[in-house]
BATORVEX-600972 format. One line per field, with one value per atom (N, C-alpha, C): residue in three letters; residue number from 0; atom name; x, y, z. Coordinates in nm, 4 decimals, always signed. Example, Ala and Ser with C-alpha at 12.3 -4.5 7.8 and 13.67 -1.06 7.14 Angstrom:
BEGIN
resn c(ala / ala / ala / ser / ser / ser)
resi c(0 / 0 / 0 / 1 / 1 / 1)
name c(N / CA / C / N / CA / C)
px c(+1.3190 / +1.2300 / +1.3200 / +1.2850 / +1.3670 / +1.2900)
py c(-0.5690 / -0.4500 / -0.3300 / -0.2250 / -0.1060 / +0.0030)
pz c(+0.7800 / +0.7800 / +0.7800 / +0.7080 / +0.7140 / +0.7870)
This chain:
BEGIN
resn c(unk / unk / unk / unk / unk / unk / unk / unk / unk / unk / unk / unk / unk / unk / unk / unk / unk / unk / unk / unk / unk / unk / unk / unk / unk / unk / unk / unk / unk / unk / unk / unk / unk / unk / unk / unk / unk / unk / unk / unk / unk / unk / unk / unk / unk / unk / unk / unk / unk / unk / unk / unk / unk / unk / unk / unk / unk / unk / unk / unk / unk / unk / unk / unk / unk / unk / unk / unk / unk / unk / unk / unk / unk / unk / unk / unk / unk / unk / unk / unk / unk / unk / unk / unk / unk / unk / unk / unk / unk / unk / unk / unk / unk / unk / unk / unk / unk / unk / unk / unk / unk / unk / unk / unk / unk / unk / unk / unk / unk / unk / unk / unk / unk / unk / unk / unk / unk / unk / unk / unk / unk / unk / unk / unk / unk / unk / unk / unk / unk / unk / unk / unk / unk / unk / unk / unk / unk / unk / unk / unk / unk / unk / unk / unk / unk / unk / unk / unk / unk / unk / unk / unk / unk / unk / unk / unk / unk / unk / unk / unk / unk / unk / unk / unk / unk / unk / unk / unk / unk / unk / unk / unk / unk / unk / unk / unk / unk / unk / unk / unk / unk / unk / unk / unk / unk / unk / unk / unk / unk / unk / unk / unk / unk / unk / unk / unk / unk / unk / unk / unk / unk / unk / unk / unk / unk / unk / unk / unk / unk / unk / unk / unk / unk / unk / unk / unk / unk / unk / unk / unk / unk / unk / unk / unk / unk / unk / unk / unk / unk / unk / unk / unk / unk / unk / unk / unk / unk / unk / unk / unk / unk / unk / unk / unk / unk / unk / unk / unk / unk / unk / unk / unk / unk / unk / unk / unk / unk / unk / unk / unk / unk / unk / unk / unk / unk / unk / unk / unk / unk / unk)
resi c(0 / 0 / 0 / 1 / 1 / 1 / 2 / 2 / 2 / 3 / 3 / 3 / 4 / 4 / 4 / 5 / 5 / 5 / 6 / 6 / 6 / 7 / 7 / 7 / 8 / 8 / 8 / 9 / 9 / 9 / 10 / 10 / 10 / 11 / 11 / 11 / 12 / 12 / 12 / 13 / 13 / 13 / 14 / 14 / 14 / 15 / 15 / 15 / 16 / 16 / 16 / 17 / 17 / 17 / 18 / 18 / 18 / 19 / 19 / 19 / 20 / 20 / 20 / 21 / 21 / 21 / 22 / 22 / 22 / 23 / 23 / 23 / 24 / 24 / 24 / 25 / 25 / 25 / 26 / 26 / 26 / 27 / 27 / 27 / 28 / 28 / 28 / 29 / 29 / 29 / 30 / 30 / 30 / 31 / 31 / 31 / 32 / 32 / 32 / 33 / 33 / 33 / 34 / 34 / 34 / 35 / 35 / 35 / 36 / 36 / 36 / 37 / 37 / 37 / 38 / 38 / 38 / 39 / 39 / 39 / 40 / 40 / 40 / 41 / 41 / 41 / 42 / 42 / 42 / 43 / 43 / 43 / 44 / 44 / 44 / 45 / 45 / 45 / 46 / 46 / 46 / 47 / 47 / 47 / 48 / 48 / 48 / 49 / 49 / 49 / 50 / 50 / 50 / 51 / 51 / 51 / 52 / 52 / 52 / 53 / 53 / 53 / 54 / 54 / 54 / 55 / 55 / 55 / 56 / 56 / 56 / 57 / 57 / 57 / 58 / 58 / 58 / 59 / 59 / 59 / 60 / 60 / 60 / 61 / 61 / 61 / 62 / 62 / 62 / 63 / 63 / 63 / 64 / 64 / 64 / 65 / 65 / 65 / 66 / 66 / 66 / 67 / 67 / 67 / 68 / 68 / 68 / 69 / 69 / 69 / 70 / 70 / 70 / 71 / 71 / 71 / 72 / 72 / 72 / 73 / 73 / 73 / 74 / 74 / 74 / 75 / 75 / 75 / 76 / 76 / 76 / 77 / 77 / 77 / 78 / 78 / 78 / 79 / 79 / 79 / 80 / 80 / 80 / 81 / 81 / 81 / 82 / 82 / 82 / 83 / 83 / 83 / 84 / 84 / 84 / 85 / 85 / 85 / 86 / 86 / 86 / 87 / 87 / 87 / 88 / 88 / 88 / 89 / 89 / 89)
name c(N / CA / C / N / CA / C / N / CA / C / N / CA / C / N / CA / C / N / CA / C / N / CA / C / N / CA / C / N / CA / C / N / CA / C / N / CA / C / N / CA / C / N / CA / C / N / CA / C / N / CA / C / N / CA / C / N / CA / C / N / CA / C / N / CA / C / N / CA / C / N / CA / C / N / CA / C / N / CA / C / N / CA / C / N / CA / C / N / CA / C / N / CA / C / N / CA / C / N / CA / C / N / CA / C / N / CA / C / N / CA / C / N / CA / C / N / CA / C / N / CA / C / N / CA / C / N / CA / C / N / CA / C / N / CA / C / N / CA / C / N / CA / C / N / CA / C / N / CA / C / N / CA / C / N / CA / C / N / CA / C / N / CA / C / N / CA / C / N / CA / C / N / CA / C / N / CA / C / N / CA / C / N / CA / C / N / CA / C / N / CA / C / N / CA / C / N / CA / C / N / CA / C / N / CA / C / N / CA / C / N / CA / C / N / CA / C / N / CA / C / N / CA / C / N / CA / C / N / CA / C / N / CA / C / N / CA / C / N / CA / C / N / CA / C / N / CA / C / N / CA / C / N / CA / C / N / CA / C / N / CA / C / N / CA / C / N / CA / C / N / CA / C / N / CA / C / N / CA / C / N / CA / C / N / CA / C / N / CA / C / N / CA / C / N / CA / C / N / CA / C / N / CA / C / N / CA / C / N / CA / C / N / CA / C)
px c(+10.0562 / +10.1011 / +10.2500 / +10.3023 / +10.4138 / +10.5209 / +10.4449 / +10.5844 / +10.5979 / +10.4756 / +10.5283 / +10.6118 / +10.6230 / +10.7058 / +10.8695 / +10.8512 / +10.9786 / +11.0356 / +10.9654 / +11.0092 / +11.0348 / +10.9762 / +11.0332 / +11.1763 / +11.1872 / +11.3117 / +11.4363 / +11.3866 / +11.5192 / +11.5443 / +11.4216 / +11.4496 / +11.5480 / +11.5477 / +11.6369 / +11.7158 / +11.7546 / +11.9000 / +11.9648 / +11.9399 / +11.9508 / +11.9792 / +11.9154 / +11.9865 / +12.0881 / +12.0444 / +12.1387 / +12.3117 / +12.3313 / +12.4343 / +12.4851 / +12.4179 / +12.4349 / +12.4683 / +12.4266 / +12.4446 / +12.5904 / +12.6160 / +12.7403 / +12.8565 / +12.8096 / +12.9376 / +12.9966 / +12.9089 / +12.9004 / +13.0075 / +12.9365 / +12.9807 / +13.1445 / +13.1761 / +13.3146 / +13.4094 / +13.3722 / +13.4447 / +13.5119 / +13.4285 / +13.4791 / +13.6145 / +13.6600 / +13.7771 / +13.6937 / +13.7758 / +13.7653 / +13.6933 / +13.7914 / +13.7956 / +13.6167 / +13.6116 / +13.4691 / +13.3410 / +13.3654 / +13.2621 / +13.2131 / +13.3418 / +13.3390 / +13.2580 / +13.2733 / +13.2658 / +13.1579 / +13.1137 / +12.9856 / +12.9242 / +12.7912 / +12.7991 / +12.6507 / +12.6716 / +12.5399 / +12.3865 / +12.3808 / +12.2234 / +12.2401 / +12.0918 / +12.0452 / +12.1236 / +12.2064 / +12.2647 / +12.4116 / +12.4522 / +12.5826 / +12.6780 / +12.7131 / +12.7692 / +12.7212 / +12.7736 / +12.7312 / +12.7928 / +12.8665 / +12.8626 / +12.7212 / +12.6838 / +12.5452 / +12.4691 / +12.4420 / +12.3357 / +12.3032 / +12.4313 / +12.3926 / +12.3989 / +12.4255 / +12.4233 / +12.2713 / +12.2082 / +12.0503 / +11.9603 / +12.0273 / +11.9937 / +11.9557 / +12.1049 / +12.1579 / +12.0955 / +12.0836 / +12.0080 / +11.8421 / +11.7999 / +11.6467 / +11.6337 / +11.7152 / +11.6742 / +11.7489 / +11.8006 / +11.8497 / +11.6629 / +11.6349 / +11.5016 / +11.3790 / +11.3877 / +11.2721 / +11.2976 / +11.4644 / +11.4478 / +11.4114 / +11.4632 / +11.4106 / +11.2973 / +11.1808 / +11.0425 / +11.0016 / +11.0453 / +11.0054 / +11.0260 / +11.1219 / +11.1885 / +11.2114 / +11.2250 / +11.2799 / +11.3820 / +11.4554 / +11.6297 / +11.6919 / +11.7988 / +11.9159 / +11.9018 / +11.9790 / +12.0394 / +11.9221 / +11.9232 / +11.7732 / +11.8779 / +11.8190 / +11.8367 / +11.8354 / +11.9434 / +11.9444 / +11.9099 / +11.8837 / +11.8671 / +11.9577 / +11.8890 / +11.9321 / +12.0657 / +12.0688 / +12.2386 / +12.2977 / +12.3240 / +12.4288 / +12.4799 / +12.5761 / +12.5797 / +12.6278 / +12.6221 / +12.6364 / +12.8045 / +12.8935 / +13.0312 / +12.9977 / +13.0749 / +13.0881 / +13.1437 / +13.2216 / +13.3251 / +13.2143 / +13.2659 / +13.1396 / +13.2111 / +13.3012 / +13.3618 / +13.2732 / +13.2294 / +13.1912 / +13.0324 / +12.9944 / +12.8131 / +12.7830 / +12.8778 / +12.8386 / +12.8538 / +12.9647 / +12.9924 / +12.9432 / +12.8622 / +12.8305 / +12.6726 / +12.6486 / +12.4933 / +12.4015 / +12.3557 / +12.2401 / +12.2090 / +12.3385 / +12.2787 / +12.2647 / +12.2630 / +12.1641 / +12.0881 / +12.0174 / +11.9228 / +11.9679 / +12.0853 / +12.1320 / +12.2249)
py c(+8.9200 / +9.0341 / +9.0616 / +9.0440 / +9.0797 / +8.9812 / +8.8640 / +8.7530 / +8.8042 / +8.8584 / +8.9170 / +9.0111 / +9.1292 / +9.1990 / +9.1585 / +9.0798 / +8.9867 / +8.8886 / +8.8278 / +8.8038 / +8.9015 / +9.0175 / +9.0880 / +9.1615 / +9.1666 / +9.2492 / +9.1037 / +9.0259 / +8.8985 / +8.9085 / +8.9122 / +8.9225 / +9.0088 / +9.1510 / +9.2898 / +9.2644 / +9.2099 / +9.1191 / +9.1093 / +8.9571 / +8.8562 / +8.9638 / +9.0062 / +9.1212 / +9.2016 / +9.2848 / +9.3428 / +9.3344 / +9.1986 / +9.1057 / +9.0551 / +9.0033 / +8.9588 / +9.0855 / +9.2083 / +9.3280 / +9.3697 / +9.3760 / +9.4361 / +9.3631 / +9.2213 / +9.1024 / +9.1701 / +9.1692 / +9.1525 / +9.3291 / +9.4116 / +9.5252 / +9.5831 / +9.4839 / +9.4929 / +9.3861 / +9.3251 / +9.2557 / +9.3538 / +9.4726 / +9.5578 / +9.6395 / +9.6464 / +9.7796 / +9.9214 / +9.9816 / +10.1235 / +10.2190 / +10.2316 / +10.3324 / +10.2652 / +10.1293 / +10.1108 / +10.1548 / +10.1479 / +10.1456 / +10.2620 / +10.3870 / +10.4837 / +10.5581 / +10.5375 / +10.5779 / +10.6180 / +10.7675 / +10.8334 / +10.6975 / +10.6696 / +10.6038 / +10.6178 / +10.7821 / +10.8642 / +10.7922 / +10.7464 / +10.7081 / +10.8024 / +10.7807 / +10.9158 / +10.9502 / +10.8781 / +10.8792 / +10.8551 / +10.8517 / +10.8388 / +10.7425 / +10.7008 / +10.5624 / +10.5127 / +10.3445 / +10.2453 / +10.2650 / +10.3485 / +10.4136 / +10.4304 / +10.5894 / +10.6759 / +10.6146 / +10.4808 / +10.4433 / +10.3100 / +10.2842 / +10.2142 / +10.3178 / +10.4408 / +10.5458 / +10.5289 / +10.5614 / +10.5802 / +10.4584 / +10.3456 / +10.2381 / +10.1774 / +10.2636 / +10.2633 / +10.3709 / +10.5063 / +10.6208 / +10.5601 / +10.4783 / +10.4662 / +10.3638 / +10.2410 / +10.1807 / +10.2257 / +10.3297 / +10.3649 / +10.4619 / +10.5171 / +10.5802 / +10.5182 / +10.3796 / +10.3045 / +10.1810 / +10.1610 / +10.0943 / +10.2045 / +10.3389 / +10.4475 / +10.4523 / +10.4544 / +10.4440 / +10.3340 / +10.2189 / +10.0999 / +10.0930 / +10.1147 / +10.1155 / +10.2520 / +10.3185 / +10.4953 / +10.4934 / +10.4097 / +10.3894 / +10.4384 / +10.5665 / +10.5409 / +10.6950 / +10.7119 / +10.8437 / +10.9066 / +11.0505 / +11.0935 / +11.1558 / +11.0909 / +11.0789 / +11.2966 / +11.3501 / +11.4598 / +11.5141 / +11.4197 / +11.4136 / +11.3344 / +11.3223 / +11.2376 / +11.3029 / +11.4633 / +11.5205 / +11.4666 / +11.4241 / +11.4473 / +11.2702 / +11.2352 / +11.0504 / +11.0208 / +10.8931 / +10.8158 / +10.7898 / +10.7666 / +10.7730 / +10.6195 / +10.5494 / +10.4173 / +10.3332 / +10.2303 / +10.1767 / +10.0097 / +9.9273 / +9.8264 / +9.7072 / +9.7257 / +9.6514 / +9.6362 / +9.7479 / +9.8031 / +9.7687 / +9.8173 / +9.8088 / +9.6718 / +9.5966 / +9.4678 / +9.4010 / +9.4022 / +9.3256 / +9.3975 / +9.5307 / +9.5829 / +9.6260 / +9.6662 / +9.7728 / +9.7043 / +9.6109 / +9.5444 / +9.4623 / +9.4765 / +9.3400 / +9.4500 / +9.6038 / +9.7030 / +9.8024 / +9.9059 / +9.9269 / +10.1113 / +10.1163 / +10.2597 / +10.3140)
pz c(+12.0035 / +11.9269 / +11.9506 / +12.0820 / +12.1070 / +11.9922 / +11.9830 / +11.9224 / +11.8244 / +11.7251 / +11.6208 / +11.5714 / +11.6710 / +11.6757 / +11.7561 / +11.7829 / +11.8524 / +11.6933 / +11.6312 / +11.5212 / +11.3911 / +11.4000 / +11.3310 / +11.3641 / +11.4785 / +11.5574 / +11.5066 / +11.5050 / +11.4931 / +11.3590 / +11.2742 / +11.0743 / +11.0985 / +11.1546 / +11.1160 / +11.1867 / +11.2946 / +11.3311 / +11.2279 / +11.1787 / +11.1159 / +10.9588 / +10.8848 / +10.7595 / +10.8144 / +10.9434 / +10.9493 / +10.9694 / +11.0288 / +11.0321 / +10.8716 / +10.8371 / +10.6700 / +10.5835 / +10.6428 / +10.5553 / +10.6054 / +10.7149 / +10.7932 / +10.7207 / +10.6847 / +10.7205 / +10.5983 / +10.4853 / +10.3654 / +10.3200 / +10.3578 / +10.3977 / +10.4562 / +10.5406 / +10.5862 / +10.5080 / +10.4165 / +10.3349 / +10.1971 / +10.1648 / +10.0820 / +10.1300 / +10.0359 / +10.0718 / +10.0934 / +10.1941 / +10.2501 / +10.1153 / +10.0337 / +9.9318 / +9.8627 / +9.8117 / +9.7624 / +9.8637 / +9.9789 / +10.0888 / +10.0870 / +10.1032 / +10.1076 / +9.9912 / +9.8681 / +9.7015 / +9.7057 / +9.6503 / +9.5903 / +9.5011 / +9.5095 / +9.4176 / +9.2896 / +9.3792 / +9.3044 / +9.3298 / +9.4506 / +9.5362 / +9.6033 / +9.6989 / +9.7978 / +9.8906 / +9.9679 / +10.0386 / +10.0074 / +9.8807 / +9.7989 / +9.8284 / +9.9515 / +9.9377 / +10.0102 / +10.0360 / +10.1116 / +10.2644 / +10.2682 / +10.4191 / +10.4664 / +10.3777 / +10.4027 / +10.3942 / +10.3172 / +10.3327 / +10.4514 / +10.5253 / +10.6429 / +10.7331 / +10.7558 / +10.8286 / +10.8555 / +10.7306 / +10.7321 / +10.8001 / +10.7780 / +10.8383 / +11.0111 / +11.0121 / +11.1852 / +11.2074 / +11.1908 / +11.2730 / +11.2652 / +11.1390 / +11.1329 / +11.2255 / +11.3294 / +11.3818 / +11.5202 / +11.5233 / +11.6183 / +11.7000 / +11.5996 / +11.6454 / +11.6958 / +11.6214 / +11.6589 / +11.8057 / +11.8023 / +11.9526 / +12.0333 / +11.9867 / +12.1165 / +12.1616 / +12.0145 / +12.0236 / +12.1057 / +12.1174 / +12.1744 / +12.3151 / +12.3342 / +12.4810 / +12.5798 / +12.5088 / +12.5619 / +12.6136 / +12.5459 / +12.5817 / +12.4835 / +12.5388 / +12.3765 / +12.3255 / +12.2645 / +12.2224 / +12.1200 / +12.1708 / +12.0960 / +11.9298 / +11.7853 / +11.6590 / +11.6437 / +11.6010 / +11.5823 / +11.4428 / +11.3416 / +11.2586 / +11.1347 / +11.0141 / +10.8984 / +10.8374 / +10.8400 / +10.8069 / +10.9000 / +11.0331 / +11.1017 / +11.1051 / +11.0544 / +11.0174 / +11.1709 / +11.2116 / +11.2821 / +11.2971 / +11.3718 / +11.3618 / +11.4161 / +11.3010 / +11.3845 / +11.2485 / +11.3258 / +11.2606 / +11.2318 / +11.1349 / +11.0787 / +11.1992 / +11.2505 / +11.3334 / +11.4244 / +11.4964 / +11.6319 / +11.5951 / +11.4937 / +11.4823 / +11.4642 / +11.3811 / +11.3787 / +11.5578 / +11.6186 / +11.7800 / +11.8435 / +11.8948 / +11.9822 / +11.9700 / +11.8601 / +11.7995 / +11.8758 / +11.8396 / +11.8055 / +11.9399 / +12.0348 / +12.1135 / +12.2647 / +12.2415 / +12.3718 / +12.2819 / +12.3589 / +12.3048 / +12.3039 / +12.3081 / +12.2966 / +12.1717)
């Protein structure tokens, strides 16, 4: 049971990297842009991304910053989430 959830943790690696790369290749001003989704730009909506897996390594491990909620976004640069996020559990 465990591998499975060990291979799922590598899939959401593995997108989430492909999403970042892809992501920091845009200009500022597009990244930034309302783009009238739920979360209005492609900032907010990796915000939502990073706080939703920010909650579930917590769940897994009980490591890592307790999620204050979905208003309050995540401060973090695509630099930093891509080389640092993903490889501790805080």
């Amino acid at each position: 049971m465990k591998s499975r959830y060990q291979m799922f943790a590598g899939y959401n690696r593995w997108c989430n990297e492909r999403l970042y790369d892809a992501a920091a290749k845009m200009p500022e001003a597009d990244y930034r842009a309302d783009r009238g989704a739920f979360f209005r730009s492609l900032h907010g909506t990796l915000n939502h991304l990073l706080v939703g897996d920010r909650i579930w390594i917590r769940r897994f491990t009980g490591v890592g910053a307790i999620a204050i909620g979905w208003a309050s976004p995540c401060s973090f640069a695509l630099s930093a989430t891509r080389g640092g996020f993903w490889g501790r559990a805080n």
